[in-house]
mmCIF file of the C-alpha atoms, coordinates in Angstrom:
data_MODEL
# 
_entry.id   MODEL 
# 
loop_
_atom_site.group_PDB 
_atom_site.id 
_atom_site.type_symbol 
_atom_site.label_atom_id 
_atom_site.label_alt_id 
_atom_site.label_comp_id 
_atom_site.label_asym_id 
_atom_site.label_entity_id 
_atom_site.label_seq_id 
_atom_site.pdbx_PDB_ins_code 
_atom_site.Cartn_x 
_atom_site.Cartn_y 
_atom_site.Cartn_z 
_atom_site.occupancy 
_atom_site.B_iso_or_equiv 
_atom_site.pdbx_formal_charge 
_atom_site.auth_seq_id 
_atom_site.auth_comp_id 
_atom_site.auth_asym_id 
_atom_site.auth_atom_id 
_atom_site.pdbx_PDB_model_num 
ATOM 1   C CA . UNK A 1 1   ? 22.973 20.100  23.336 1.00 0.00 ? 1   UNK A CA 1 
ATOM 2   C CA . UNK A 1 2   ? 25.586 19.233  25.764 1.00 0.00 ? 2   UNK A CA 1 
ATOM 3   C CA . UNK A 1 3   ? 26.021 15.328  26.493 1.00 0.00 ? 3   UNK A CA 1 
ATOM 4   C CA . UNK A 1 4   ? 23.430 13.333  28.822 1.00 0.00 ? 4   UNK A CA 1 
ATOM 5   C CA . UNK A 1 5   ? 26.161 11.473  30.908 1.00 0.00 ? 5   UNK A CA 1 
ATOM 6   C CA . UNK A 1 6   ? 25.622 7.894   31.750 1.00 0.00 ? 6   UNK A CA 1 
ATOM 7   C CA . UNK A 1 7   ? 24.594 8.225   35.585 1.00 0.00 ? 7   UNK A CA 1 
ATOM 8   C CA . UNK A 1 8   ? 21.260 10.473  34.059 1.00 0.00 ? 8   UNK A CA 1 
ATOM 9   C CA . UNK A 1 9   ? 20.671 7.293   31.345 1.00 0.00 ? 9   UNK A CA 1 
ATOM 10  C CA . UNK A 1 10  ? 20.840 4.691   34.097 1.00 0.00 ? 10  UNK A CA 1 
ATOM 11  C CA . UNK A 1 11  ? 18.990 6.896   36.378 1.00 0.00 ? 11  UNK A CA 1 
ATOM 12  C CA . UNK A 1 12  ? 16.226 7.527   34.131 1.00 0.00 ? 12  UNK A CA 1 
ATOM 13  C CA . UNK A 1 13  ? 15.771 3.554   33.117 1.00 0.00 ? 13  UNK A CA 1 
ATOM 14  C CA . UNK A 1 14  ? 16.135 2.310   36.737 1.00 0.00 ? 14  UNK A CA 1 
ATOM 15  C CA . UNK A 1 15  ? 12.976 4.601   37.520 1.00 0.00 ? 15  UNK A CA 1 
ATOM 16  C CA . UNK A 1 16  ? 11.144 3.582   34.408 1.00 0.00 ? 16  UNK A CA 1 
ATOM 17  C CA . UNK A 1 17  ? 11.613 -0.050  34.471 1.00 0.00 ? 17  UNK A CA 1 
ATOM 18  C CA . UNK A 1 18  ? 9.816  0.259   37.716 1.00 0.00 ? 18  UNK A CA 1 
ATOM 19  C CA . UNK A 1 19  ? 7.172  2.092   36.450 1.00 0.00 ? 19  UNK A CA 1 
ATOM 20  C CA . UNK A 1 20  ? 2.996  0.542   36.924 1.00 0.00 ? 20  UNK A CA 1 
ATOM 21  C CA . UNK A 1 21  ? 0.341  0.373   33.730 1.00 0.00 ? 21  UNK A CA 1 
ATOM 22  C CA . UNK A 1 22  ? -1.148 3.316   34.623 1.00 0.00 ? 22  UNK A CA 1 
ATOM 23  C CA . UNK A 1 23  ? 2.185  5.262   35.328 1.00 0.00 ? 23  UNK A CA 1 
ATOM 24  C CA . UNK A 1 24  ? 2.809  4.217   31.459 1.00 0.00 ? 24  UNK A CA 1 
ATOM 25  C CA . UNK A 1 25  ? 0.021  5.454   29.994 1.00 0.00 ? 25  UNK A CA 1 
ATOM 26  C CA . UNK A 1 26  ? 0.454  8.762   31.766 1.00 0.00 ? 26  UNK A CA 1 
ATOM 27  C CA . UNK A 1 27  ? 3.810  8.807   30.132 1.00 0.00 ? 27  UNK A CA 1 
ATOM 28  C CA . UNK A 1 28  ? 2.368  7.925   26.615 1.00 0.00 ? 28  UNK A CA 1 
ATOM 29  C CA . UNK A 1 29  ? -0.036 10.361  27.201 1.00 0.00 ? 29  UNK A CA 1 
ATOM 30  C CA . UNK A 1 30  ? 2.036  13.143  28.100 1.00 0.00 ? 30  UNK A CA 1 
ATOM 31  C CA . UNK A 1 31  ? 4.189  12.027  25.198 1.00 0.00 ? 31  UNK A CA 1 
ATOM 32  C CA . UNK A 1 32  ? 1.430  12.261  23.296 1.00 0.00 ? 32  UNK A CA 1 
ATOM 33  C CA . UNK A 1 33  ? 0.874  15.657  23.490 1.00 0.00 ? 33  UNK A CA 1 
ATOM 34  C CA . UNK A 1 34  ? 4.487  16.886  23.860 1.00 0.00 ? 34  UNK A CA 1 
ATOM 35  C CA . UNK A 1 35  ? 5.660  15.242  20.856 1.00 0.00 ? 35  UNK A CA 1 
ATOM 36  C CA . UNK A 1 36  ? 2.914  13.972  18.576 1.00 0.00 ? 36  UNK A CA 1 
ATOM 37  C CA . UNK A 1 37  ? 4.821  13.783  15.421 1.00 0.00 ? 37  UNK A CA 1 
ATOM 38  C CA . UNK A 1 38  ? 7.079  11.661  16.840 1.00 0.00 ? 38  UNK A CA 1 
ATOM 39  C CA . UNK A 1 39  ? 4.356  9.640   18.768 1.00 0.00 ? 39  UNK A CA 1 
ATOM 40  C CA . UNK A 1 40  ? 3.077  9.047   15.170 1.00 0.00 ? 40  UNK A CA 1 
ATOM 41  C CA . UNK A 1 41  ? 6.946  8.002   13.867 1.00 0.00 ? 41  UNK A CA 1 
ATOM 42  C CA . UNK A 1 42  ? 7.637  5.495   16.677 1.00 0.00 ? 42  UNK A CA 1 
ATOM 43  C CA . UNK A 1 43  ? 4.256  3.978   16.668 1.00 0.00 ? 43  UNK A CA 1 
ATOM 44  C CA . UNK A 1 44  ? 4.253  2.991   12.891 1.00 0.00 ? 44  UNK A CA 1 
ATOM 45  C CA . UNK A 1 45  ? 8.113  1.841   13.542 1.00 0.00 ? 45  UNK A CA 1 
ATOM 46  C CA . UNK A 1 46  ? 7.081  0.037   17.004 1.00 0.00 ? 46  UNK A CA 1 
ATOM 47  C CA . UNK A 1 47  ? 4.565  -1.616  13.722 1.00 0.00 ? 47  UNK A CA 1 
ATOM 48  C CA . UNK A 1 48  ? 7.218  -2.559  11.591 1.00 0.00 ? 48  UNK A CA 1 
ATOM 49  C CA . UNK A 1 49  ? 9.701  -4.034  14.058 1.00 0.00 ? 49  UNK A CA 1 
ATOM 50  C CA . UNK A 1 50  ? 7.419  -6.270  16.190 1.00 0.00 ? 50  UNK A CA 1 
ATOM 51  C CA . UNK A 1 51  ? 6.492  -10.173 15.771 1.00 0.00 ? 51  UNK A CA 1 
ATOM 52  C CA . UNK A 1 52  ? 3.255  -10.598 14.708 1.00 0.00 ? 52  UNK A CA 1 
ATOM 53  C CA . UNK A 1 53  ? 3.211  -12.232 18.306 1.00 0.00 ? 53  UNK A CA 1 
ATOM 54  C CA . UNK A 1 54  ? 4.801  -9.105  20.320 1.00 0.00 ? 54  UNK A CA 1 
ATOM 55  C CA . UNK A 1 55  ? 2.041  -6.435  21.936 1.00 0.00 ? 55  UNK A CA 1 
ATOM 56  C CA . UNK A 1 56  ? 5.793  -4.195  21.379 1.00 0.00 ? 56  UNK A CA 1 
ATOM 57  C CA . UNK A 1 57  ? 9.004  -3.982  20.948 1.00 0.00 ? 57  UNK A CA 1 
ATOM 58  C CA . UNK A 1 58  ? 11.918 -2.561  22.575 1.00 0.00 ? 58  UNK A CA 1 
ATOM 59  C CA . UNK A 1 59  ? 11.527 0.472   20.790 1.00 0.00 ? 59  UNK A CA 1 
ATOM 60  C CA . UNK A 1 60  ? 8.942  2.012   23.020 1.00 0.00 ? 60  UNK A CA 1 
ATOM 61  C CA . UNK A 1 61  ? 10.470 1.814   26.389 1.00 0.00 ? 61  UNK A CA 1 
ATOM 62  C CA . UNK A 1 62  ? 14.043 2.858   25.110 1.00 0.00 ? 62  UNK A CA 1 
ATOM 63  C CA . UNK A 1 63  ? 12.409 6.025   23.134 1.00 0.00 ? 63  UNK A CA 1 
ATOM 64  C CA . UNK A 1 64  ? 10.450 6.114   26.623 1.00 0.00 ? 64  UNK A CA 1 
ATOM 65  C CA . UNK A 1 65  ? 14.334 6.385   28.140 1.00 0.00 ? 65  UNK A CA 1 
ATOM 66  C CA . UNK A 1 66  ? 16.046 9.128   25.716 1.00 0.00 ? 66  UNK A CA 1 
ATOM 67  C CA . UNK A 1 67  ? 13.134 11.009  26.091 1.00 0.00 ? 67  UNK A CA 1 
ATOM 68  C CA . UNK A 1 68  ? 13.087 11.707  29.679 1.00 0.00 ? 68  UNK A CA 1 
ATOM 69  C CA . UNK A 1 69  ? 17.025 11.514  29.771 1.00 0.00 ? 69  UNK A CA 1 
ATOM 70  C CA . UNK A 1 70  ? 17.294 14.670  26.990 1.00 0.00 ? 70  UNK A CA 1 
ATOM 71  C CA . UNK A 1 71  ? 14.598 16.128  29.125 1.00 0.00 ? 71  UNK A CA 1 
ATOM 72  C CA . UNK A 1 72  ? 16.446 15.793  32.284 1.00 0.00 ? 72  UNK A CA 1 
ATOM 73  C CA . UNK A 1 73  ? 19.423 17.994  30.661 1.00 0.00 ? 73  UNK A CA 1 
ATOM 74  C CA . UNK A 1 74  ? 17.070 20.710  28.408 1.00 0.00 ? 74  UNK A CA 1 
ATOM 75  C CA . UNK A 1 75  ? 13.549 21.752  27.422 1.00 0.00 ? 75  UNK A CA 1 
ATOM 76  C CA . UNK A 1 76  ? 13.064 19.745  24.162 1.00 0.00 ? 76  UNK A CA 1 
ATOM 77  C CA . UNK A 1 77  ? 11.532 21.982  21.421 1.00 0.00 ? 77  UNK A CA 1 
ATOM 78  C CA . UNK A 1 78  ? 8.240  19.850  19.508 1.00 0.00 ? 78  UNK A CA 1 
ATOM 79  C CA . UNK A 1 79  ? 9.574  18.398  16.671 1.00 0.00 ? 79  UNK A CA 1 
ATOM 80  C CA . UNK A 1 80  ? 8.072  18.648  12.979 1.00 0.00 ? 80  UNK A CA 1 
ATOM 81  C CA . UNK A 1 81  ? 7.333  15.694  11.077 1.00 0.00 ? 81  UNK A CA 1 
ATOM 82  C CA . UNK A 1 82  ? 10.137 17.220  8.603  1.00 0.00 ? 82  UNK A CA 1 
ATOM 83  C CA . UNK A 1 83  ? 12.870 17.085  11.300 1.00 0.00 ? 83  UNK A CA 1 
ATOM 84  C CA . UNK A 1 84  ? 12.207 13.589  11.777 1.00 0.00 ? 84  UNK A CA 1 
ATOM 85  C CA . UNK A 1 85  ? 12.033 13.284  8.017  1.00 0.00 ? 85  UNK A CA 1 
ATOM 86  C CA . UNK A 1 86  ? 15.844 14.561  7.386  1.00 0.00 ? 86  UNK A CA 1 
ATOM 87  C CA . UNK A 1 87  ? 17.452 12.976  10.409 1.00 0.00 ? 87  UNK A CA 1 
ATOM 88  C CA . UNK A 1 88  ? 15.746 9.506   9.335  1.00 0.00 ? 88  UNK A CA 1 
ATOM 89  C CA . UNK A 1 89  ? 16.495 10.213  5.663  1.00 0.00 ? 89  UNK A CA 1 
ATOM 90  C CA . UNK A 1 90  ? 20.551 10.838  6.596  1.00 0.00 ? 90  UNK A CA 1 
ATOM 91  C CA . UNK A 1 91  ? 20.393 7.447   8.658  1.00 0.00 ? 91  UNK A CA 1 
ATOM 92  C CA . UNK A 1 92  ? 18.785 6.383   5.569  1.00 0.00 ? 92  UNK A CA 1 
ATOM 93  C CA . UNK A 1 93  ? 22.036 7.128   3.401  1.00 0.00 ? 93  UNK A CA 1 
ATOM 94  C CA . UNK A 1 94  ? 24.590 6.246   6.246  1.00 0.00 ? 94  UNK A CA 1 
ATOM 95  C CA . UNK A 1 95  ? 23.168 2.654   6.417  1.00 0.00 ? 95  UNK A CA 1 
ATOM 96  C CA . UNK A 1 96  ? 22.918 2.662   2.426  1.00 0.00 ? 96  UNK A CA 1 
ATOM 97  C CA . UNK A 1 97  ? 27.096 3.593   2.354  1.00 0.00 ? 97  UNK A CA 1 
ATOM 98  C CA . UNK A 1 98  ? 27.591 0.496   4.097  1.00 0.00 ? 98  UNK A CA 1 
ATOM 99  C CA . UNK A 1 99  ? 25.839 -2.009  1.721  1.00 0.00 ? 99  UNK A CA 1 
ATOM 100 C CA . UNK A 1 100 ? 29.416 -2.842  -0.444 1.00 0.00 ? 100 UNK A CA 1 
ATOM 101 C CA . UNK A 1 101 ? 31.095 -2.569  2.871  1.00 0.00 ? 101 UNK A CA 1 
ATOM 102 C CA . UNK A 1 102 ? 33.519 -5.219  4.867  1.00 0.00 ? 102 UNK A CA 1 
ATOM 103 C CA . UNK A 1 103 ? 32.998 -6.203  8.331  1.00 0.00 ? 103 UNK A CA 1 
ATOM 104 C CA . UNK A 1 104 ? 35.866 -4.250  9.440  1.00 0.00 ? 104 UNK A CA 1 
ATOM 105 C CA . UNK A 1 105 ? 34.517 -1.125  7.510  1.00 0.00 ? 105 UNK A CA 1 
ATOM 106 C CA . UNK A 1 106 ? 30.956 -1.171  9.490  1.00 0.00 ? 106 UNK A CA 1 
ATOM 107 C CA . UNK A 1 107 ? 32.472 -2.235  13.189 1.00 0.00 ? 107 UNK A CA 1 
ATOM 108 C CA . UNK A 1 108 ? 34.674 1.405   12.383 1.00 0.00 ? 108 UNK A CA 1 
ATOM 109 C CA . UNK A 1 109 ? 31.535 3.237   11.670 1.00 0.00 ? 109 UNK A CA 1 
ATOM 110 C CA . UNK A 1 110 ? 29.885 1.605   14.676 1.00 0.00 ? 110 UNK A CA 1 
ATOM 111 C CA . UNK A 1 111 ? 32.887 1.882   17.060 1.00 0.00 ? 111 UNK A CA 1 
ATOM 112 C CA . UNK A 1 112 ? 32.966 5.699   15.670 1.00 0.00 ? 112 UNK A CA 1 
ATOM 113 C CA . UNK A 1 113 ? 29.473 6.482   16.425 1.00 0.00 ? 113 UNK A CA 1 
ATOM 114 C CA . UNK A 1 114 ? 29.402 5.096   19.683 1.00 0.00 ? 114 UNK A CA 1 
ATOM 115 C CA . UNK A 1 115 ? 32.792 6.948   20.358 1.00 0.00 ? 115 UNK A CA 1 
ATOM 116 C CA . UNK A 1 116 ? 31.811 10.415  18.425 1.00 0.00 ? 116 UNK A CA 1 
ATOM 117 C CA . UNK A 1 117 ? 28.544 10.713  18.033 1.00 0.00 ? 117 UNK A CA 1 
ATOM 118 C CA . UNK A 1 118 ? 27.333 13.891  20.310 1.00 0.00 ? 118 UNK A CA 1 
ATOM 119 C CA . UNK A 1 119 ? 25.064 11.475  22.552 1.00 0.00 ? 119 UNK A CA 1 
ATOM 120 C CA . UNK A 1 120 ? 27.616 8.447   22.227 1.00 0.00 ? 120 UNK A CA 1 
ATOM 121 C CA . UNK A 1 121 ? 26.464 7.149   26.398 1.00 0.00 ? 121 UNK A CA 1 
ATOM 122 C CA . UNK A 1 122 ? 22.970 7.430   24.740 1.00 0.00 ? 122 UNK A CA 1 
ATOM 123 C CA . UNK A 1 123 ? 23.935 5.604   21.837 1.00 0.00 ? 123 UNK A CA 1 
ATOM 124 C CA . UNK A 1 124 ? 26.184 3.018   23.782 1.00 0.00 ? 124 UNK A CA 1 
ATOM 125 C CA . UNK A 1 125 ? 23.417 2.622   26.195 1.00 0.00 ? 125 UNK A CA 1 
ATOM 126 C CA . UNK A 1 126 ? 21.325 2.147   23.349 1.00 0.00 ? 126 UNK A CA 1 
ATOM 127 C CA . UNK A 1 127 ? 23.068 -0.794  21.735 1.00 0.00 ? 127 UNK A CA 1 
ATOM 128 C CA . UNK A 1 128 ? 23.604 -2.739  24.950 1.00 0.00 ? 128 UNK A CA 1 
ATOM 129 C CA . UNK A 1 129 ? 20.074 -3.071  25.545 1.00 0.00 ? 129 UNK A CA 1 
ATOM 130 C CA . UNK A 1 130 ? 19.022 -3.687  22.412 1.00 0.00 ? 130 UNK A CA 1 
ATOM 131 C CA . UNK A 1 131 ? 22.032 -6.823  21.851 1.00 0.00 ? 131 UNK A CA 1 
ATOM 132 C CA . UNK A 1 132 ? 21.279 -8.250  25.438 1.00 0.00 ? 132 UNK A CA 1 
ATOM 133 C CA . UNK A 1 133 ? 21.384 -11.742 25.187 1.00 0.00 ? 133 UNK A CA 1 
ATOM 134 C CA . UNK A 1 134 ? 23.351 -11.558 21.737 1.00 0.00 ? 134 UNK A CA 1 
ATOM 135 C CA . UNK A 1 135 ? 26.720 -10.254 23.082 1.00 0.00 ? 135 UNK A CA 1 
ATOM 136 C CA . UNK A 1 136 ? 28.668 -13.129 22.275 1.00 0.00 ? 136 UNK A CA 1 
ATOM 137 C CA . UNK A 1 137 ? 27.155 -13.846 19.316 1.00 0.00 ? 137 UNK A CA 1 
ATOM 138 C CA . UNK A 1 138 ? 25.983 -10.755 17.595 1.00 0.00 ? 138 UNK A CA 1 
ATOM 139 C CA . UNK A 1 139 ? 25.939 -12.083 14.186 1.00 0.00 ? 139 UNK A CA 1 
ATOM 140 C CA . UNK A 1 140 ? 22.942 -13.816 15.261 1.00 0.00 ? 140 UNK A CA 1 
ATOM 141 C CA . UNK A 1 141 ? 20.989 -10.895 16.678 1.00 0.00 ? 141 UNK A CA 1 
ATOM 142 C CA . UNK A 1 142 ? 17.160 -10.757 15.595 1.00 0.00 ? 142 UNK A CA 1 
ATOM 143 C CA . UNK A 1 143 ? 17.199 -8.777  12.346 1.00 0.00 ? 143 UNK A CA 1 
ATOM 144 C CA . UNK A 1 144 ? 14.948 -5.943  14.132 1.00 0.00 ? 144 UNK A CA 1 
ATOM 145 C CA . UNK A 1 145 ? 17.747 -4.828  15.970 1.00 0.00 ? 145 UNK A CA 1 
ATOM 146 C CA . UNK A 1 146 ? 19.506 -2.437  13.281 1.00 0.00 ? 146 UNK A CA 1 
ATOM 147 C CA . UNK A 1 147 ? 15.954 -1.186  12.481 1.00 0.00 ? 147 UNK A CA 1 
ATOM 148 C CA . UNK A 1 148 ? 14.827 -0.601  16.089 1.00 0.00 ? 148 UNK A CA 1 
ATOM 149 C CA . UNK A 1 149 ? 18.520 1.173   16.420 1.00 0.00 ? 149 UNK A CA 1 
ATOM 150 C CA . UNK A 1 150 ? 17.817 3.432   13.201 1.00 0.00 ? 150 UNK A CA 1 
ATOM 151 C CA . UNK A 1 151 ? 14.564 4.559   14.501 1.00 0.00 ? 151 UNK A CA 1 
ATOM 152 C CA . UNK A 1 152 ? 15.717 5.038   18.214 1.00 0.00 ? 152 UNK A CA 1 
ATOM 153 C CA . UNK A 1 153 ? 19.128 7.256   16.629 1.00 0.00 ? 153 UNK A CA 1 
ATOM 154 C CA . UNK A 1 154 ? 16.904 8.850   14.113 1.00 0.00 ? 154 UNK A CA 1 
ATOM 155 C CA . UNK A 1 155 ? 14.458 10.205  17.412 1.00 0.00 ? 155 UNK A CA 1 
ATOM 156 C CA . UNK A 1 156 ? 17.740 11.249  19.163 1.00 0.00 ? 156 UNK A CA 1 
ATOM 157 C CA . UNK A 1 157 ? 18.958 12.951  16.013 1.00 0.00 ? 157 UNK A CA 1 
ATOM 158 C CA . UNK A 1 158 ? 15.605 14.878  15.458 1.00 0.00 ? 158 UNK A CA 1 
ATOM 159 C CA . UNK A 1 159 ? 15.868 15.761  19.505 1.00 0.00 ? 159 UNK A CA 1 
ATOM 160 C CA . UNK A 1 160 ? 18.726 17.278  19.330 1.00 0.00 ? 160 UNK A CA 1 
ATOM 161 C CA . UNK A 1 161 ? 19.181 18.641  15.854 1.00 0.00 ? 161 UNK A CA 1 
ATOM 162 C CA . UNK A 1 162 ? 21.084 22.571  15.912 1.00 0.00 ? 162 UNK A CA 1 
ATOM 163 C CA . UNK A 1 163 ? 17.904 23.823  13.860 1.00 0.00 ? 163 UNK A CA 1 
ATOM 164 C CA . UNK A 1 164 ? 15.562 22.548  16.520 1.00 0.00 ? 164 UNK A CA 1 
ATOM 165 C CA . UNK A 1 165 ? 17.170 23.938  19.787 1.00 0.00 ? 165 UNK A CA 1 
# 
């Protein structure tokens, strides 16, 4: 799948930050029945990332956003729970590579995936919305943040995996 350029991300997030209640749960809906698997993913990592306190976290409005920003560029295949399986499972083992690593080792992997990964504006657009706020300080970023960022690149990944388009 060919690149969603940054005009389509900003595009697609300007309309859906203006969206109503009710033109939300016509998107969830619709979701719901395009992509139930990965309905069922995001909700149970939506779970794990929240405060106790939060009715959600970022996660659902920026899965909301790649959504409608791969569908702007392609019809998106459904995708099996096993897709979302293997890309999360390779995320999985990426993150796991970096547990011995310096802090100059994993700004290289993050300053390579933002730079090569096949939807690096997605990616980069990503990241700045989920470190808002924490952009001088990113070392003291909620912890959430690289989980809500492993689920959000493991939906992208299962999007627009070669077996699945």
């Amino acid at each position: 799948m060919n690149q969603v350029p940054r005009e389509t991300i900003e595009a697609v997030w300007e309309k859906q930050m203006d969206f109503s209640d009710e033109e939300w749960s016509q998107w969830v809906d619709q979701f719901a029945q395009e992509q139930p698997a990965l309905l069922v993913y995001l909700g149970a990592a939506d779970e794990s990332v929240r405060d106790s306190e939060e009715e959600t976290s970022e996660l659902m409005p920026l899965a909301a956003l790649i959504y409608d920003s791969l569908r702007a560029r392609t019809t998106l295949p459904v995708i099996d729970p096993e897709v979302i399986e293997e890309a999360e499972d390779a995320n999985i083992a990426l993150l796991q590579s970096l547990d011995d690593a310096s802090e100059a080792e994993h700004h290289a992997v993050v300053e390579q995936l933002v730079n090569e990964y096949p939807q690096a504006p997605m990616i980069a657009f990503i990241m700045e919305r989920l470190m808002e706020g924490n952009e001088e300080t990113p070392d003291l970023a909620p912890d959430q943040i690289g989980m809500e960022l492993l689920y959000l690149k493991t939906m992208i990944d299962a999007l627009t995996a070669p077996k699945t388009n």
